[in-house]
N, CA, C and O atoms as a GROMACS GRO file, in nm:
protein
  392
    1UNK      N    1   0.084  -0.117   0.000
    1UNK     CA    2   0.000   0.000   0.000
    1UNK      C    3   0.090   0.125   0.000
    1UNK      O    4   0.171   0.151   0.089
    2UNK      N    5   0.069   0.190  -0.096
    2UNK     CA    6   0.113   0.331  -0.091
    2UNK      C    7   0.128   0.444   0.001
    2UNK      O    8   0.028   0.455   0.072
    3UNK      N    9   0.251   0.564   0.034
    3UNK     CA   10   0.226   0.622   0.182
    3UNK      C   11   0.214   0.738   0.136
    3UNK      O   12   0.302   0.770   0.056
    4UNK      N   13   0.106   0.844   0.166
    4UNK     CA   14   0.071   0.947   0.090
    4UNK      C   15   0.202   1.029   0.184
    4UNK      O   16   0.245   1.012   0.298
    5UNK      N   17   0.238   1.126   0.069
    5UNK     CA   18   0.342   1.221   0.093
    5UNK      C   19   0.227   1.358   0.159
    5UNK      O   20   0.110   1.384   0.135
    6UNK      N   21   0.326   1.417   0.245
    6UNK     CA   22   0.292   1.516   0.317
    6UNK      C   23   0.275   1.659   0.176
    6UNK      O   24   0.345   1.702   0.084
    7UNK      N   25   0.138   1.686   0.236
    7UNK     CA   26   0.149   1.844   0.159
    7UNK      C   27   0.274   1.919   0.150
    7UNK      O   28   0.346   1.941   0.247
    8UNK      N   29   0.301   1.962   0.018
    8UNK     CA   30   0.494   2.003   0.027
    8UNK      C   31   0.462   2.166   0.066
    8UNK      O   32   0.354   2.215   0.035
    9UNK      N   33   0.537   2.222   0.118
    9UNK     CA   34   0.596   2.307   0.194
    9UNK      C   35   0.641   2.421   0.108
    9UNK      O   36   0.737   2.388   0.038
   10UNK      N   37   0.609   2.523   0.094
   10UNK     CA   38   0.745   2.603   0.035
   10UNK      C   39   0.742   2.735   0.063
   10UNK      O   40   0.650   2.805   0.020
   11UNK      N   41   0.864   2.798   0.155
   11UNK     CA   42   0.858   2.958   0.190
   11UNK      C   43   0.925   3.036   0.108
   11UNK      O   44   1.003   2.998   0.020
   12UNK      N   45   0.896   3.145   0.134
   12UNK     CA   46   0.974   3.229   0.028
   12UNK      C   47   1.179   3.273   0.094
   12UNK      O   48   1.243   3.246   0.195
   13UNK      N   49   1.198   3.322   0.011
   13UNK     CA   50   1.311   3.355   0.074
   13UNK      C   51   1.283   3.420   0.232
   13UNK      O   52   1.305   3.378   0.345
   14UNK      N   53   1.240   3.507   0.191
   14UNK     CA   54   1.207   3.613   0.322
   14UNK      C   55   1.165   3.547   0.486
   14UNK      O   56   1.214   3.570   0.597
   15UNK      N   57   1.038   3.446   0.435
   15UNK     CA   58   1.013   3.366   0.530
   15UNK      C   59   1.128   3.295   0.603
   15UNK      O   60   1.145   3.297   0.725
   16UNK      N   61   1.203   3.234   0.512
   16UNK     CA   62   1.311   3.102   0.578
   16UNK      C   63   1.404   3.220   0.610
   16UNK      O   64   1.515   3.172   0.631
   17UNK      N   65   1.405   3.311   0.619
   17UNK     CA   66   1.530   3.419   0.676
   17UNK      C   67   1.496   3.450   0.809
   17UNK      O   68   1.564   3.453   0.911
   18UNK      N   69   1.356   3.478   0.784
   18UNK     CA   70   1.262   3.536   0.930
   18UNK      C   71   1.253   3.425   1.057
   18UNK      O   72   1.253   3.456   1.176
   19UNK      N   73   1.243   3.280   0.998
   19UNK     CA   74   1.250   3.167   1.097
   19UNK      C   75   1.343   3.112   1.138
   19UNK      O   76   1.355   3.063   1.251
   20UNK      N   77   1.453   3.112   1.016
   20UNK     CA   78   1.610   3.087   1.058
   20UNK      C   79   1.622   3.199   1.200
   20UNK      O   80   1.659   3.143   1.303
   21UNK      N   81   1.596   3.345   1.208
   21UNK     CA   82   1.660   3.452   1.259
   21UNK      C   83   1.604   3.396   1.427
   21UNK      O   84   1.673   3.387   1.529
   22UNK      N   85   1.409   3.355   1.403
   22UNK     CA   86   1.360   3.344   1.523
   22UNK      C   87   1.451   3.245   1.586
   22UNK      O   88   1.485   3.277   1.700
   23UNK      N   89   1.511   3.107   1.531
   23UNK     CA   90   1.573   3.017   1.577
   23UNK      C   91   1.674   3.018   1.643
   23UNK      O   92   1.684   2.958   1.750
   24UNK      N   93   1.808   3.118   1.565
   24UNK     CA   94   1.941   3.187   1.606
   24UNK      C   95   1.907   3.285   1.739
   24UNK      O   96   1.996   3.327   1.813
   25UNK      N   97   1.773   3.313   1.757
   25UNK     CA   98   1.791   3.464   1.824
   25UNK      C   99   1.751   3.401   1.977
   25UNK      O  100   1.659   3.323   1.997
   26UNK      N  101   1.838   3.452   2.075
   26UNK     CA  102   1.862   3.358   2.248
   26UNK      C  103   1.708   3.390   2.318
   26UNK      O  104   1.648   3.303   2.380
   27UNK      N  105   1.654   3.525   2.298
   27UNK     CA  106   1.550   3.573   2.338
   27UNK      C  107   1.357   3.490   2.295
   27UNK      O  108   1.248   3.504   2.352
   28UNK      N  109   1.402   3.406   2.164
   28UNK     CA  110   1.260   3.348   2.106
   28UNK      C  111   1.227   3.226   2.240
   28UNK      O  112   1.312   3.159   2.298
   29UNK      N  113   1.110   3.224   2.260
   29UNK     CA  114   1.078   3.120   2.356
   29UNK      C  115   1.086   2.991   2.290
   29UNK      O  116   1.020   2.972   2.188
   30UNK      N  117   1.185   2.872   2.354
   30UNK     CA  118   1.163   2.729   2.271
   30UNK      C  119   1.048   2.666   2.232
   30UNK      O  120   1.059   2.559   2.172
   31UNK      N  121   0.908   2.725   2.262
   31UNK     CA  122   0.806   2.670   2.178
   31UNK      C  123   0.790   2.698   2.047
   31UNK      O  124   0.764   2.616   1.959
   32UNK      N  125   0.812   2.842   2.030
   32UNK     CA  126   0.838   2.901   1.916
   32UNK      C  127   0.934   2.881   1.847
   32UNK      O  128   0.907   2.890   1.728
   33UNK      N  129   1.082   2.847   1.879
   33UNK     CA  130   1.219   2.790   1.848
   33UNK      C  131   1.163   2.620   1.713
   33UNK      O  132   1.181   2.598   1.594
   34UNK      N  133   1.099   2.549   1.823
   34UNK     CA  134   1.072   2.440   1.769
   34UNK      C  135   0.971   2.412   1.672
   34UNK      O  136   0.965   2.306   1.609
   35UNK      N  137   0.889   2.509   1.661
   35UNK     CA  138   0.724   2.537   1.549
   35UNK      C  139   0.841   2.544   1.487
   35UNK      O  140   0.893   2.445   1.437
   36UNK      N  141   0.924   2.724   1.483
   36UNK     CA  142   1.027   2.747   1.333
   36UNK      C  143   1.102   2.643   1.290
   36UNK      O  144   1.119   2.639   1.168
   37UNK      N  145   1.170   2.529   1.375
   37UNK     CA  146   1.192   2.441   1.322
   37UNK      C  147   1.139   2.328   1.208
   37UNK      O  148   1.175   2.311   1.091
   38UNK      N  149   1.066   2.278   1.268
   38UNK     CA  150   0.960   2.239   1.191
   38UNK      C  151   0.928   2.246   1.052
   38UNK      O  152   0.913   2.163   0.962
   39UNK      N  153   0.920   2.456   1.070
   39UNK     CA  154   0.849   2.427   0.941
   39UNK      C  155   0.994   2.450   0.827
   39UNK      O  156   1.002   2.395   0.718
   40UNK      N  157   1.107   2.552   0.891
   40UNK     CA  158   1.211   2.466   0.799
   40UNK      C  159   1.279   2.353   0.784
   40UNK      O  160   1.388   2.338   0.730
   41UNK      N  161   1.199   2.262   0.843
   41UNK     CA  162   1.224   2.101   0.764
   41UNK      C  163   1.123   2.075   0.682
   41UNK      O  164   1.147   2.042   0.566
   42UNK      N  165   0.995   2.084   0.728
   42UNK     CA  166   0.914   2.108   0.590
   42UNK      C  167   0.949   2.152   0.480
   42UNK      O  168   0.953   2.098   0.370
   43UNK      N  169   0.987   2.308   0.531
   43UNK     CA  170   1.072   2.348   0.333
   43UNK      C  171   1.214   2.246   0.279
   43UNK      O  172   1.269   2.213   0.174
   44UNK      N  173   1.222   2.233   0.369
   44UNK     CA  174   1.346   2.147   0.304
   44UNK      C  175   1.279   2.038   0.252
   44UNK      O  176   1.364   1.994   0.174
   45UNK      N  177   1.180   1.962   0.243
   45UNK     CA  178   1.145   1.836   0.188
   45UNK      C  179   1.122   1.709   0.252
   45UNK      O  180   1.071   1.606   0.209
   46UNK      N  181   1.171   1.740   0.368
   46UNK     CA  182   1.148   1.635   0.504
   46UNK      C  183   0.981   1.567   0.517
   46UNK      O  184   0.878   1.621   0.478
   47UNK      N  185   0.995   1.442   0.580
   47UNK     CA  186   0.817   1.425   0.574
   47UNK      C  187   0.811   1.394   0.761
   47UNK      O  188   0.891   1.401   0.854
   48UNK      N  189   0.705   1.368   0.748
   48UNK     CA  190   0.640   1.378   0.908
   48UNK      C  191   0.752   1.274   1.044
   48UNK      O  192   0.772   1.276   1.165
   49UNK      N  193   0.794   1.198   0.927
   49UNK     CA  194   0.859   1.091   0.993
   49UNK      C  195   0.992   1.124   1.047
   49UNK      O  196   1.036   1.085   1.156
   50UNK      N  197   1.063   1.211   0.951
   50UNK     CA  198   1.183   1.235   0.928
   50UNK      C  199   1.193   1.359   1.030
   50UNK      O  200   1.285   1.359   1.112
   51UNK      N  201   1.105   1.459   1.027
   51UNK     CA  202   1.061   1.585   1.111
   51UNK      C  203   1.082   1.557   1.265
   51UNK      O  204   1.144   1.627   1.345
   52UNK      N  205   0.995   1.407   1.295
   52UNK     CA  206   1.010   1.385   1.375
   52UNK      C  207   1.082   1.338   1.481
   52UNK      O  208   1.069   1.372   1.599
   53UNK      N  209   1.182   1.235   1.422
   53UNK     CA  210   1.295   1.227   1.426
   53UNK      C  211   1.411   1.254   1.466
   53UNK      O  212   1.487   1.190   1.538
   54UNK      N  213   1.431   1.417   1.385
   54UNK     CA  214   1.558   1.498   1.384
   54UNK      C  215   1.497   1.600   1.501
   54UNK      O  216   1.581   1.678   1.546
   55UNK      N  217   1.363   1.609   1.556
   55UNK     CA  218   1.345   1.712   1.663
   55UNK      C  219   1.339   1.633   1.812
   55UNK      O  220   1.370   1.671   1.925
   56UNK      N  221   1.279   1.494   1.757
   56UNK     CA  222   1.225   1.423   1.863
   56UNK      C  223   1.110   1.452   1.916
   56UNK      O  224   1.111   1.463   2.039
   57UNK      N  225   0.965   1.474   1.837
   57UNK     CA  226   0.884   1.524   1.823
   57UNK      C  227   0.790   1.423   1.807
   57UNK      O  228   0.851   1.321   1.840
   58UNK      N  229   0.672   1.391   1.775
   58UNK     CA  230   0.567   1.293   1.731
   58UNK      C  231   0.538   1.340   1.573
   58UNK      O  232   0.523   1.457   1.539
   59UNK      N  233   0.533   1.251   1.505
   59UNK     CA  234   0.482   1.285   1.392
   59UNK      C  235   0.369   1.393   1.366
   59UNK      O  236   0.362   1.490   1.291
   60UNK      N  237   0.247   1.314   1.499
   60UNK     CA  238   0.100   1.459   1.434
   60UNK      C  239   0.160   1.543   1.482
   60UNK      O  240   0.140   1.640   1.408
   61UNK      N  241   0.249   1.585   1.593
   61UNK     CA  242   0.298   1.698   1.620
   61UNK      C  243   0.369   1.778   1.490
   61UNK      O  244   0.339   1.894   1.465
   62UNK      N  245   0.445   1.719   1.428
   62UNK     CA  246   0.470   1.818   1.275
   62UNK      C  247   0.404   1.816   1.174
   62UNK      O  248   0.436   1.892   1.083
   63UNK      N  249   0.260   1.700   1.155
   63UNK     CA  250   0.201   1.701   1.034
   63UNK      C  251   0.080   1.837   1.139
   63UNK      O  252   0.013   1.904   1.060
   64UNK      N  253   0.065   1.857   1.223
   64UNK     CA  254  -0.032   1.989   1.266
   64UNK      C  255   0.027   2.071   1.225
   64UNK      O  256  -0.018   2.121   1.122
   65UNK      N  257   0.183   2.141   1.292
   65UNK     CA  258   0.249   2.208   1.236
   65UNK      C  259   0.245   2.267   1.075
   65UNK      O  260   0.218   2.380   1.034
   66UNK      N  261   0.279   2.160   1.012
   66UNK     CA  262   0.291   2.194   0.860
   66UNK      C  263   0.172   2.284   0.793
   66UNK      O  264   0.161   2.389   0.730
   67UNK      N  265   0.062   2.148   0.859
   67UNK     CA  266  -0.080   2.150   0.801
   67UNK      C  267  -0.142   2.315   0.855
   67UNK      O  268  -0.220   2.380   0.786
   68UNK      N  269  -0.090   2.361   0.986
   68UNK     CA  270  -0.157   2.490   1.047
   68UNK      C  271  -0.071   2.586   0.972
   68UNK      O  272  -0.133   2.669   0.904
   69UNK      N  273   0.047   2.591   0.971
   69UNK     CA  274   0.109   2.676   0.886
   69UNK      C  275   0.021   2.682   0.736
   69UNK      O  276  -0.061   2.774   0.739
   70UNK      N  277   0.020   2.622   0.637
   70UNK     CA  278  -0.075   2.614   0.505
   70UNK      C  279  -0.179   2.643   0.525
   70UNK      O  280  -0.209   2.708   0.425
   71UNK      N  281  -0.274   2.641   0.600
   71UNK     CA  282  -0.369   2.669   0.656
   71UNK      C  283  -0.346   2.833   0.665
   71UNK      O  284  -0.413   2.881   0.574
   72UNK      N  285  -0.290   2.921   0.725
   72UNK     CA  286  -0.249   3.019   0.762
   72UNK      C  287  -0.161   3.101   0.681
   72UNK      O  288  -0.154   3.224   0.688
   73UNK      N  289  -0.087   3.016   0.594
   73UNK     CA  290  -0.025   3.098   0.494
   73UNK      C  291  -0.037   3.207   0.437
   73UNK      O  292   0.039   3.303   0.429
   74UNK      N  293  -0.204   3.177   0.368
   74UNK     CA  294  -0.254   3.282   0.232
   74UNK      C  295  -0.331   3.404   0.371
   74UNK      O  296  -0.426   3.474   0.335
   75UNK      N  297  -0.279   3.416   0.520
   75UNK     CA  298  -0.373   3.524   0.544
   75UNK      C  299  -0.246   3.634   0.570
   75UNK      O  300  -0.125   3.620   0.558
   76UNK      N  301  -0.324   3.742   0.608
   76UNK     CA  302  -0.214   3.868   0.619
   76UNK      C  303  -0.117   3.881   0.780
   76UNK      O  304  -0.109   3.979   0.854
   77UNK      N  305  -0.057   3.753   0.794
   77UNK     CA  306   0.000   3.731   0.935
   77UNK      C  307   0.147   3.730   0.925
   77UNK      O  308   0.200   3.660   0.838
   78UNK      N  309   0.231   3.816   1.022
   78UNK     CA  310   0.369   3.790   1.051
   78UNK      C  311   0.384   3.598   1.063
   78UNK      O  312   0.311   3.499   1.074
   79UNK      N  313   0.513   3.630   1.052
   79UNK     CA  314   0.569   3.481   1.075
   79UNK      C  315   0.597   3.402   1.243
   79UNK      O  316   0.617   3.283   1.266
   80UNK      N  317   0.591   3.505   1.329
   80UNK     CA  318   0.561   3.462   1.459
   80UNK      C  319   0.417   3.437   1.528
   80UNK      O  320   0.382   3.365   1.623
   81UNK      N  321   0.330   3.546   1.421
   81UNK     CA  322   0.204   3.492   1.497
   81UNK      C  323   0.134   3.374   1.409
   81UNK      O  324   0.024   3.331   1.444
   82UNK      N  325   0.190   3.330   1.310
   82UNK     CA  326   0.184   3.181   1.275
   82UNK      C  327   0.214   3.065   1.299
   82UNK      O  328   0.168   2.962   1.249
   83UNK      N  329   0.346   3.090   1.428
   83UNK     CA  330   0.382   3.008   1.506
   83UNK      C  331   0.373   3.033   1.640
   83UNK      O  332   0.452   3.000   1.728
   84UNK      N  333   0.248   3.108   1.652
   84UNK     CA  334   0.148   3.120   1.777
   84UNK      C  335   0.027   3.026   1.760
   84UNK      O  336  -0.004   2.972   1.654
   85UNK      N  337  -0.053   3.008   1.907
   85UNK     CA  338  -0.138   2.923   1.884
   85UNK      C  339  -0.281   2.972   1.886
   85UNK      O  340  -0.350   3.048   1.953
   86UNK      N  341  -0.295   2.871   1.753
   86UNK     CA  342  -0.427   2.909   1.667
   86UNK      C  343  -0.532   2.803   1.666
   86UNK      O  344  -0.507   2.686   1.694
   87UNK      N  345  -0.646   2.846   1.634
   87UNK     CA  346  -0.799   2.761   1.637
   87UNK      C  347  -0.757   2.653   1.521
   87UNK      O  348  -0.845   2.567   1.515
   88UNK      N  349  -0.635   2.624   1.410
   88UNK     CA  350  -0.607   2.500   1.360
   88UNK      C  351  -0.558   2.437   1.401
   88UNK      O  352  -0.547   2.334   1.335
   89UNK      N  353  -0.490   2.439   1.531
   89UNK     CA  354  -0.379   2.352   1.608
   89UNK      C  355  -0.486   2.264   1.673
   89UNK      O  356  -0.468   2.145   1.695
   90UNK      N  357  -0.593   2.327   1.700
   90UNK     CA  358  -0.710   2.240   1.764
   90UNK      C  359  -0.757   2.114   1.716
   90UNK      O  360  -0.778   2.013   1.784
   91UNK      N  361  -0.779   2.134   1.550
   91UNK     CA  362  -0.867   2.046   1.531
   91UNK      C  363  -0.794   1.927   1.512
   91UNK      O  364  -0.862   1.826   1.495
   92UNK      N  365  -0.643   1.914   1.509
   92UNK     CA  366  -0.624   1.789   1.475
   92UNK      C  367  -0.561   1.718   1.694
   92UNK      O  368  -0.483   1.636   1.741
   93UNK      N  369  -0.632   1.789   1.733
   93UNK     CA  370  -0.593   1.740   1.895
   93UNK      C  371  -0.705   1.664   1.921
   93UNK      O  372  -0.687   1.574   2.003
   94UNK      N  373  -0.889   1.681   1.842
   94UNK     CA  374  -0.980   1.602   1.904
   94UNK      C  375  -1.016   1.651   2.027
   94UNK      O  376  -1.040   1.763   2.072
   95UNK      N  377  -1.014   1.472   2.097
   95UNK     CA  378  -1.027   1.500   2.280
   95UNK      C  379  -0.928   1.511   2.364
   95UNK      O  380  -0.959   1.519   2.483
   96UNK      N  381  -0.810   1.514   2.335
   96UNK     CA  382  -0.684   1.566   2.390
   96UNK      C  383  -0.716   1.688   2.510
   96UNK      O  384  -0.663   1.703   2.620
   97UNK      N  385  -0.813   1.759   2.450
   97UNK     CA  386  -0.842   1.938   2.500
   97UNK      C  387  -0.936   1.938   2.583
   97UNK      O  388  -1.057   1.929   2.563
   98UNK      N  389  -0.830   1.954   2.750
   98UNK     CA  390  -0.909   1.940   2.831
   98UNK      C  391  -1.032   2.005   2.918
   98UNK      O  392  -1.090   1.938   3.003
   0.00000   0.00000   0.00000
């Protein structure tokens, strides 16, 4: 059986400069550190498995990621408050939310 590939990823220059910077910079809180991570392994081509892996993360933990980022892309939002938490991070938690 076939393994469907993750929706592909792709930032612009500007973006992967802006998340590289949040990553480098001592002051970003590591929740935020690790979303920017994320999603530049996404641009790089990485899949849920591999994401997970190299962060030590759970897979739905970076296929939400990816998926909330795309989700969020096409609106008029900085790149930190996209890796703030949003009403798409929800829906793939279910009953998790206590």
């Amino acid at each position: 059986m076939p393994r469907l590939a993750p929706t592909p990823l792709h930032l612009s220059e500007l973006e992967r400069e802006q998340l590289q910077h949040l990553v480098n910079r001592h002051s970003t809180s590591q929740q935020i550190v690790l979303r920017a991570k994320i999603i530049l392994q996404a641009d790089a081509g990485q899949n849920h498995r591999e994401i997970g892996r190299a962060l030590n993360i759970s897979r739905d933990m970076a296929r939400l990621w990816r998926n909330c980022w795309l989700e969020l892309s096409g609106k008029p939002l900085s790149v930190v408050e996209r890796l703030t938490d949003h009403p798409c991070q929800l829906k793939g938690m279910g009953s998790q939310i206590c």
